[in-house]
C-alpha atoms as one frame of an Amber mdcrd trajectory, in Angstrom:
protein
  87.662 114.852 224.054  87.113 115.574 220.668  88.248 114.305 217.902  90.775
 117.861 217.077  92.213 118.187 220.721  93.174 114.215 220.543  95.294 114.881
 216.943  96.361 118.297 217.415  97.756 118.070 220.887 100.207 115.314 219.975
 101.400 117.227 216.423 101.838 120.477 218.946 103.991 118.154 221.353 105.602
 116.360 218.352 106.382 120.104 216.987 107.586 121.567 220.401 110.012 118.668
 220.628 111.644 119.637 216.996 112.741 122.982 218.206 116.376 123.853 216.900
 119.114 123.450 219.099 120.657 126.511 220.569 123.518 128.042 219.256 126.012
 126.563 222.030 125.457 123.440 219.578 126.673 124.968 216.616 130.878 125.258
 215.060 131.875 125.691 211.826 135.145 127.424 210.706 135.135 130.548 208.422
 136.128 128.788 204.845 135.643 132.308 202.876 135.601 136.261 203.718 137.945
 137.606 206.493 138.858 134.997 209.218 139.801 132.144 206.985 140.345 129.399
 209.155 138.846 130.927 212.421 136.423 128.501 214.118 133.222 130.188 215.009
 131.741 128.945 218.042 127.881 130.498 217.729 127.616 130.245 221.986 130.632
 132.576 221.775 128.343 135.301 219.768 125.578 135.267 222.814 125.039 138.444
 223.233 124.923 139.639 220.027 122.199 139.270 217.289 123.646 136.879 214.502
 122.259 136.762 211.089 122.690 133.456 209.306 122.577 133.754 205.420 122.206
 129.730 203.768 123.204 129.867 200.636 124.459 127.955 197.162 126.812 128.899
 194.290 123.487 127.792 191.953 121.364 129.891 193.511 120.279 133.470 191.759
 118.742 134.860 194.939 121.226 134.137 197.007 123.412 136.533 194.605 120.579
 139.072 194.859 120.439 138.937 198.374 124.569 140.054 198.850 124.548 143.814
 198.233 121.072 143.806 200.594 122.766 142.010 203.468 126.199 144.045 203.040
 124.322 147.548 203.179 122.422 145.657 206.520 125.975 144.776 208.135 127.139
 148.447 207.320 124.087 149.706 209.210 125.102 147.844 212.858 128.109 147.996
 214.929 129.629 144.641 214.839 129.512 144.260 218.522 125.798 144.024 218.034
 124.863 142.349 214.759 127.199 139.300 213.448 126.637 138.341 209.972 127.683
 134.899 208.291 126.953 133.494 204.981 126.420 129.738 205.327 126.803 127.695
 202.388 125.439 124.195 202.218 127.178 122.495 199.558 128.657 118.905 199.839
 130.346 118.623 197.074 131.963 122.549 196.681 135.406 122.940 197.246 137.514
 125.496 199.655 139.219 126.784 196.625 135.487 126.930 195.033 133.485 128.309
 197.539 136.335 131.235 198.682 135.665 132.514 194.326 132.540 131.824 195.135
 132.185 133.704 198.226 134.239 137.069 195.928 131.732 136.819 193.011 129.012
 137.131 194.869 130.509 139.952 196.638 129.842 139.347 200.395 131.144 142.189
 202.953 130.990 139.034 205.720 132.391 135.754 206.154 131.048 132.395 205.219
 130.731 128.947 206.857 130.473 125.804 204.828 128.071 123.359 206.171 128.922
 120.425 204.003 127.415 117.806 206.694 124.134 120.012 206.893 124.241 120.343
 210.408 123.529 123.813 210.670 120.612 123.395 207.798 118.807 120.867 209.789
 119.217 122.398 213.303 117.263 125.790 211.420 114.891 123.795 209.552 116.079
 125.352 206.490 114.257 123.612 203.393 114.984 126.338 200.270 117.258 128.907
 199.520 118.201 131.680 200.443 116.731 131.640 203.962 117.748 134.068 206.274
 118.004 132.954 209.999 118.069 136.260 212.421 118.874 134.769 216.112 118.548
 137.097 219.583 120.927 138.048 221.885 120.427 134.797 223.467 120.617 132.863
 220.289 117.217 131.796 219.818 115.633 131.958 216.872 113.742 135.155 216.468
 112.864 135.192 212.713 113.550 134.147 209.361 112.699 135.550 205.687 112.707
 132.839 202.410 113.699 134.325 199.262 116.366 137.253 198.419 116.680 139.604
 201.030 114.538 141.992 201.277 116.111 145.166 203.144 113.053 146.296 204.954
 111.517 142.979 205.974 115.451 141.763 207.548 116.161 145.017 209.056 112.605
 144.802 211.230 113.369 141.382 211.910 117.323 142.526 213.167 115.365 145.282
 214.995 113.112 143.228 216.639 115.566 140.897 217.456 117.590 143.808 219.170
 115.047 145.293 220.821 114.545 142.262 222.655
């Protein structure tokens, strides 16, 4: 066996084993947008494509990336397409992230993943990243940086046409 099977099939097993877990394993409640105080269970959303927005109150892009996503969300019927900011700030307040969540102008609601459980499960390592799962709530995509409207909309396509 040579010397690149014997290292790279145990990194592709190691890798296959770090897959994120599906969205049955995933509830936050809304803490800003309409729905304050709704828990959102993402299993309940199968069925749907959901578009996961992590984001900070520090963060420039993740203001830039707002009126992209909101035109997006205007585009698809909500019975298709969920949006949902996801803010992963320990230390930010309800009262903080709710002005937060207004400033920054968001048409959708946001989740606050204090713990980061929702940041780990998605591998998400900068901000913004944009998570777009399928109808069956696998991952299907993601985009790093502000949101670009053409590169999220082919991945929400895609993701739909699946």
């Amino acid at each position: 066996m040579s010397t690149l099977v014997r290292f790279a099939l145990p990194l592709f097993l190691l890798l296959a084993s770090c897959a994120p877990k599906g969205m049955d394993e995933f509830e936050a409640t809304i803490r800003a947008g309409e729905g304050i105080g709704d828990r959102v269970r993402l299993a309940d959303l199968k069925g749907r494509v959901v578009v996961l927005d992590f984001w900070a109150h520090w963060c420039p892009p993740c203001r830039e990336s707002a009126p992209v996503l909101n035109a997006l969300r205007a585009r698809y019927p909500e019975d298709q397409v969920s949006f949902y900011g996801v803010n992963v700030e320990e230390e930010l307040t309800p009262r903080r992230l709710m002005q937060v969540h207004r400033e920054f102008g968001f048409g959708f609601p946001s989740l606050h993943d204090a713990e980061g459980v929702m940041k780990a499960g998605y591998f998400v390592t900068s901000l913004p990243t944009l998570v777009v799962l399928d109808r069956e709530g696998k991952v299907h995509g993601r985009h790093i940086g502000a949101a670009d409207e053409q590169v999220v909309g082919s991945l929400i396509e895609g993701a739909l046409a699946k």
